[in-house]
N, C-alpha and C positions, 0 to 999 in steps of 0.2 A: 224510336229506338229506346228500348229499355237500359237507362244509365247504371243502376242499383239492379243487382238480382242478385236470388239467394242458389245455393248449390251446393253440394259437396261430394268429394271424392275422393277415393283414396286405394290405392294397391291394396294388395295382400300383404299382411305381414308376414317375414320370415320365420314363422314359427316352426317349420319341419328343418330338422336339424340330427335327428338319427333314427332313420327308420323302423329300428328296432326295439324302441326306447319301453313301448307296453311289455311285450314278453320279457324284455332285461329288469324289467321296475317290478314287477308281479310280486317277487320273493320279496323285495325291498322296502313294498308297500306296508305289508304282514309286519316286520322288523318295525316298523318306526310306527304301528299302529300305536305302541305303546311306549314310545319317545318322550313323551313330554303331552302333559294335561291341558296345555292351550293351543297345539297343535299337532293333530294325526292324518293319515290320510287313506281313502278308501275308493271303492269302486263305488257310486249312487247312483240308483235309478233315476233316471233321468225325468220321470214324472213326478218325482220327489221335493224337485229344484224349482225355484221362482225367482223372476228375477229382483235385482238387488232396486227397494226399494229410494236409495239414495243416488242411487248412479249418478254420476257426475257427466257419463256422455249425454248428449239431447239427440244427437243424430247416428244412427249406424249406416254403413253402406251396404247395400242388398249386392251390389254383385259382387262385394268382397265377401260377402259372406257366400256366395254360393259358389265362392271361386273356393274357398276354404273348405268347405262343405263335401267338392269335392277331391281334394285332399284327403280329408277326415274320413271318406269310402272308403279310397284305398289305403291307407295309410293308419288310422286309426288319429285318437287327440291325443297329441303329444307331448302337450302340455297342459298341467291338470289347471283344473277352476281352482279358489278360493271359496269356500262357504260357512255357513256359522249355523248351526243348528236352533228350529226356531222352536225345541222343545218337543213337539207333536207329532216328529215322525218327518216332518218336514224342513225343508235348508231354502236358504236366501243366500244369494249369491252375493259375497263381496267382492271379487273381482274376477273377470273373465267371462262377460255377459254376452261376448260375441262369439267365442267360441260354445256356450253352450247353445248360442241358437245355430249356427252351424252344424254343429254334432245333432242337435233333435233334427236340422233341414236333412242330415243324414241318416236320421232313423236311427240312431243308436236307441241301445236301451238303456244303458249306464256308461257314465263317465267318471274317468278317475276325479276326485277332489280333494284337496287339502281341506280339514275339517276344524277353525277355530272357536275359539270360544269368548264373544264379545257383545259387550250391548250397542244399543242404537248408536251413541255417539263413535262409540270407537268401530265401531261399522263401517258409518260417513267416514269416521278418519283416512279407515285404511285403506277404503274404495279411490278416495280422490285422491292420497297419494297414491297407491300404486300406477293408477291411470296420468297423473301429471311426469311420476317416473319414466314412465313408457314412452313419454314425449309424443304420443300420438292424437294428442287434443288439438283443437284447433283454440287460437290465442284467446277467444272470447269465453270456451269453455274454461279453458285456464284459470281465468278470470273469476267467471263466477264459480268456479270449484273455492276459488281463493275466498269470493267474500264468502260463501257458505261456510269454510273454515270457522272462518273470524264469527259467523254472526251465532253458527249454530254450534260449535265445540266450546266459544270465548275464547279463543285465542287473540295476543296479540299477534302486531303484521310481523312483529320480531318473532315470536316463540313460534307462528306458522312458519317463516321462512327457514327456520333450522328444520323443524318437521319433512318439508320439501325439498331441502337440500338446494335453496336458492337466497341469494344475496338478498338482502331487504329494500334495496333497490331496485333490483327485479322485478318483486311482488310488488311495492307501488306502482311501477309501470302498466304490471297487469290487470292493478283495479283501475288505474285513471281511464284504461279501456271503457269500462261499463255509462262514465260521465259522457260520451258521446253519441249523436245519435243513434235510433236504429237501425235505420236505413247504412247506416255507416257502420255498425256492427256485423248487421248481415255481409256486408261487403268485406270484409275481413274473415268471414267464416268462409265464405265462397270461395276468398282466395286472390280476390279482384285487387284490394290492397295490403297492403304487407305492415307487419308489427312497427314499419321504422317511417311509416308515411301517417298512421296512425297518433304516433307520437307528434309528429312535426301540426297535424291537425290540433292536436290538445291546445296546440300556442295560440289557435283563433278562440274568442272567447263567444261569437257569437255563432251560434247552432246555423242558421240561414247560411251563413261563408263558411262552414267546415263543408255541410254538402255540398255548396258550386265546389270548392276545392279536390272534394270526394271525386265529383262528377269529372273534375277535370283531371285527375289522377287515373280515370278509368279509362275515359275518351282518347287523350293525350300520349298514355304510358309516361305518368311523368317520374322523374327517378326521387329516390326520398333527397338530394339536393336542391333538385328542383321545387321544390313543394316547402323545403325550407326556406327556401329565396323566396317565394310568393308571400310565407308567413311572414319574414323580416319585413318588407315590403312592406303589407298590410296595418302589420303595427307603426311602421313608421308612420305611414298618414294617418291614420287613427291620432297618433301622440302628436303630428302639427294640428289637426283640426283641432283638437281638444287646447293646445294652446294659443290657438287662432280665437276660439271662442270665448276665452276669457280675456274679458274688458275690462278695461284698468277702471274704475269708478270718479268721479269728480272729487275735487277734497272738500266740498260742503258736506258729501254722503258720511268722510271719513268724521266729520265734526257731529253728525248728526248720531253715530255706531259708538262716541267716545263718552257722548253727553247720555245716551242711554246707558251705557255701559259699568256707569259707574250705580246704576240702582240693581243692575239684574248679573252683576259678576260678568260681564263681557260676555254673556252669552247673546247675542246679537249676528245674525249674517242677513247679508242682500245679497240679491240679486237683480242686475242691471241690464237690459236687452240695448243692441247699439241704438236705439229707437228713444230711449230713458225711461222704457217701461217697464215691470221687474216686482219684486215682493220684497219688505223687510219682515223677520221673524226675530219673536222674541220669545227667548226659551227661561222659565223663571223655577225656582227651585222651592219656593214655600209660598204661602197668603201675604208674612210679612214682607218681602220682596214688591210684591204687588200694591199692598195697603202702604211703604214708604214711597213708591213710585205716585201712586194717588195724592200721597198728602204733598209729597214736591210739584204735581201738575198745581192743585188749589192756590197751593201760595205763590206760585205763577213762579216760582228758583229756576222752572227750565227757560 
């Protein structure tokens, strides 16, 4: 049985909302051609359009789109794209990439589009917020829309969360996503586990025990309480073995850590297996440290 698998799926969005919305907008289009120099908006041939080199989605769904597509027959696109002019005669799509492969699966020949005016960065920007807006990303792309933010605008996680319109809280939440495995990412994209089991996984520090835990979250159906009891759990025995394993030392060792200590600044630690096998180290900071330590072994002072 396949424990991890990847998949995605998703309805149609409700985007038809007044079916008369092209003949009504027609005149209105004309009107606001000349609204404002950073944005107008027009009919464009649809062989004119490419899409948006930054897209922040990874996956579209085919039969939402052909479900939209066929909509978009009857009905016409009802709500325009985003594009930016790439100079040449040619547009890149900032946002609404699935409606323009819908509309071309329709054979249109032009689609209406709002037409801005921005460079590369502010491109990304408004790509990945519009789409985080839309709430229709799945938590991982979230995510990395968010580091892409940060790595390729320079954004702090503060100055992108006001951007997004999310607590700064949030956004850490949604990069600590990416520190898990993949296997466990895909599983989150698919749907298998949810944003609040995810986090409860962050608390196991060791990647081998987030996947049994993943796996058991899948297998199980287990509830994000569930999964947080298993994490409390884990760590507790973790922090007794970890104090089970440290051995009190004999007090010759401590006589032995005190008389060195005083040539090398107490940088001195051992380690003792319950066996009395083990390593002393001595960490020294200059030559003179070492050449006083020398001349005290000669004259035999230790």
């Amino acid at each position: 049985m396949a424990k991890i698998q990847t998949g995605l799926g998703r309805g149609l969005d409700a985007l038809i909302s007044d079916t008369n919305y092209i003949q009504q907008n027609k005149k209105q289009r004309g009107e606001q051609q000349n609204a404002s120099p950073l944005v107008s908006i027009a009919e464009i041939e649809i062989d004119k359009i490419v899409p948006n080199p930054f897209q922040p989605r990874s996956e579209f769904n085919l039969e939402a789109i052909e479900e939209l597509s066929q909509s978009i027959k009857l009905l016409g696109l009802i709500q325009p794209i985003t594009v930016r002019s790439t100079g040449d005669g040619m547009y890149q799509i900032i946002s609404g990439e699935r409606r323009f492969r819908a509309s071309r699966l329709a054979g249109l020949k032009t689609i209406p589009a709002y037409i801005k005016q921005t460079d590369d960065n502010g491109m990304l920007e408004m790509a990945i917020v519009e789409n985080i807006q839309r709430e229709d990303l799945d938590a991982i792309e979230v995510a990395v829309s968010f580091q892409r933010l940060i790595e390729e605008c320079n954004l702090t996680q503060e100055a992108m969360a006001e951007r997004v319109g999310k607590k700064r809280a949030t956004v850490t939440n949604y990069l600590r996503l990416l520190k898990l495995p993949a296997e466990i990412q895909f599983a989150i994209r698919a749907k298998k586990i949810t944003m609040g089991h995810a986090k409860s996984l962050l608390g196991v520090e060791n990647p081998k025990m987030q996947l049994k835990l993943a796996n058991q979250i899948i297998e199980q159906d287990l509830s994000v309480r569930q999964v947080e009891a298993k994490v409390q759990n884990l760590n507790k025995e973790k922090k007794a073995k970890k104090e089970k394993d440290v051995i009190e030392l004999p007090e010759n060792y401590f006589k032995v850590i005190e008389t060195l200590g005083k040539y090398f600044n107490n940088n001195i630690s051992v380690k003792r297996s319950d066996k009395g096998s083990g390593e002393l180290v001595i960490r020294f900071a200059s030559d003179k440290e070492m050449d006083d330590f020398l001349s005290a072994l000669e004259k035999t002072d230790l």
